[in-house]
N, C-alpha and C positions, 0 to 999 in steps of 0.2 A: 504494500500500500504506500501511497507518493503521498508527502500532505506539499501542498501549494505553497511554493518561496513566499508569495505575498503577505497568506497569512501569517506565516512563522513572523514575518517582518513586521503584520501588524500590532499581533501579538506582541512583539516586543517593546513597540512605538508603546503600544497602550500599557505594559508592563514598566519600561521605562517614565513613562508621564506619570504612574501613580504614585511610585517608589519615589520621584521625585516631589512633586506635589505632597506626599507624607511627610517625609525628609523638613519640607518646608513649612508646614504647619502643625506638624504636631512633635517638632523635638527642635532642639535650642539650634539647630542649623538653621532655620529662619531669621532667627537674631541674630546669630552672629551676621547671614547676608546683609542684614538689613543695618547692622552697624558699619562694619566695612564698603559696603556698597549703597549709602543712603539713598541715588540716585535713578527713580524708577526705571529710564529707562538704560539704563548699564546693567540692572540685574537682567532685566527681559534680554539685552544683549547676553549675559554669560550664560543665562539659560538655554538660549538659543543656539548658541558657541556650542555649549557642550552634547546638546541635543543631537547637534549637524555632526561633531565626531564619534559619537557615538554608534549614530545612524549608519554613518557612513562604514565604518569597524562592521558593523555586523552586517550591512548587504554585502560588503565585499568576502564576510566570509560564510556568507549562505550562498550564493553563488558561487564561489569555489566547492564547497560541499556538493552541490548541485551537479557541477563541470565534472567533479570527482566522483561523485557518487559514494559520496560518504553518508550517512544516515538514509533516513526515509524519505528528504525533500526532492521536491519536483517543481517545473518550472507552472504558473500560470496558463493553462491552452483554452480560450473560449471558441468554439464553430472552427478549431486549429488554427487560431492564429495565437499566437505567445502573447501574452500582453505585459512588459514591461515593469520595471520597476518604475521608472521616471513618469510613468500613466499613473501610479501613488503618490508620486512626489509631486508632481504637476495638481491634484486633485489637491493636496494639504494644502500647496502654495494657494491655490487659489480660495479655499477656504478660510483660513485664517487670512489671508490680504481681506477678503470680503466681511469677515468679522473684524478686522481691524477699524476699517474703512466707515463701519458702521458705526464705530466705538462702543466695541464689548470690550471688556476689561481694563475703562480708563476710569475708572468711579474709586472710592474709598472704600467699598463695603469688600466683607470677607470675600463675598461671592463673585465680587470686579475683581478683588486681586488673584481670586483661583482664576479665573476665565484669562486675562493677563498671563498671568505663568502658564496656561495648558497653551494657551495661544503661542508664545514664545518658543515652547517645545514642539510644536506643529511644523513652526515654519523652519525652525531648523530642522528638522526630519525631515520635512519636505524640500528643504535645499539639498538635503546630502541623497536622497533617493532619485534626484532631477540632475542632480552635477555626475554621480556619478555613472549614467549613461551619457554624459555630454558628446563623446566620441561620437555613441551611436545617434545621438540629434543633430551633430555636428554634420557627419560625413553620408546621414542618411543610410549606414550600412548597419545591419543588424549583428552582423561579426567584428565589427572592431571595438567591443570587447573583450578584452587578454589578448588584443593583438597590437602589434605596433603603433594603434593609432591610440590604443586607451590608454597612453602617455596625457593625450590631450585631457580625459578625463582626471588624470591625477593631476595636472596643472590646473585645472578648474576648481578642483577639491581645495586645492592648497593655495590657490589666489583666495577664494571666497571664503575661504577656514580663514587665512590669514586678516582678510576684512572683519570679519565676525571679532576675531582677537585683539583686532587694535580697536576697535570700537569699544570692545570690554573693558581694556587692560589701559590701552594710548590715551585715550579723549581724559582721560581722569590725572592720568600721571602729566599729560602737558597741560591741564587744566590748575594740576598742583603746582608747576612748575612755573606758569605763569603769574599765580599768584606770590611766590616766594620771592620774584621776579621785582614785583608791585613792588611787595613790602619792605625790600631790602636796603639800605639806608646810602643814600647817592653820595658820591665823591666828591 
């Protein structure tokens, strides 16, 4: 019996949102984000950050399991045609952009700040399950995945991971550095 990459993958999305989501509100790891990172949207960045390598870590190694035939997974086939991971990541992307857009999870109440953080991990899942077929959107060819061309997809990865990161990590520490900058006593 095959179980479908998709759902392994989704399961994990949904497995990874919760663990995190818990993580966040019901033990002292929300405090500490929230003292270190007082800045809502740098958290929504880190969570996203981390969402997108995570995502990305485990499609590339359910798909190798796949290519290998290690375990019981199997690819997606609807009426035989495969359908994609980046058809998941394209569907996150545009769902949370569209609940973004609407403004779900810009309010103060508990239940703004869960929808916020689920949304944050969406769209990073949904960037790392969309980048990392980028070869195959790129070049139109369904094989250049694990072939010469899925270099492109690991530059995509590691462009848009590196964005994700300095968004997290940069905008705060030149934001620090500006200030110190200010404050520092002229010559």
């Amino acid at each position: 019996m095959h179980i479908a990459g998709s759902w392994i993958l989704l399961l994990f999305i949904i497995l990874l949102a919760v663990v995190t989501l818990v993580l966040l509100h019901l033990t002292v790891v929300g405090e500490i984000l929230h003292q270190r990172i007082p800045d809502r949207p740098h958290r929504r960045l880190l969570l996203a950050s981390v969402s997108f390598f995570i995502t990305f870590l485990a499609a590339r190694l359910l798909v190798y399991s796949i290519t290998h035939h290690v375990g019981p997974f199997g690819y997606v086939i609807v009426g035989g045609r495969h359908i994609h991971h980046l058809v998941w990541g394209i569907l996150l992307l545009l769902l949370s952009g569209y609940a973004t857009l609407v403004e779900v999870g810009t309010g103060t109440t508990p239940a703004s700040i869960f929808f916020s953080r689920l949304l944050s991990i969406a769209y990073g899942a949904g960037a790392a399950l969309t980048l990392d077929e980028f070869a195959i959107w790129l070049n139109l060819d369904p094989n250049a995945y694990w072939s010469a061309q899925d270099r492109e997809s690991i530059d995509a990865i590691i462009l848009f991971g590196a964005l994700l990161a300095i968004g997290t990590w940069g905008a705060p520490l030149l934001r620090k550095a500006r200030e110190n900058s200010a404050n520092a006593p002229q010559k």
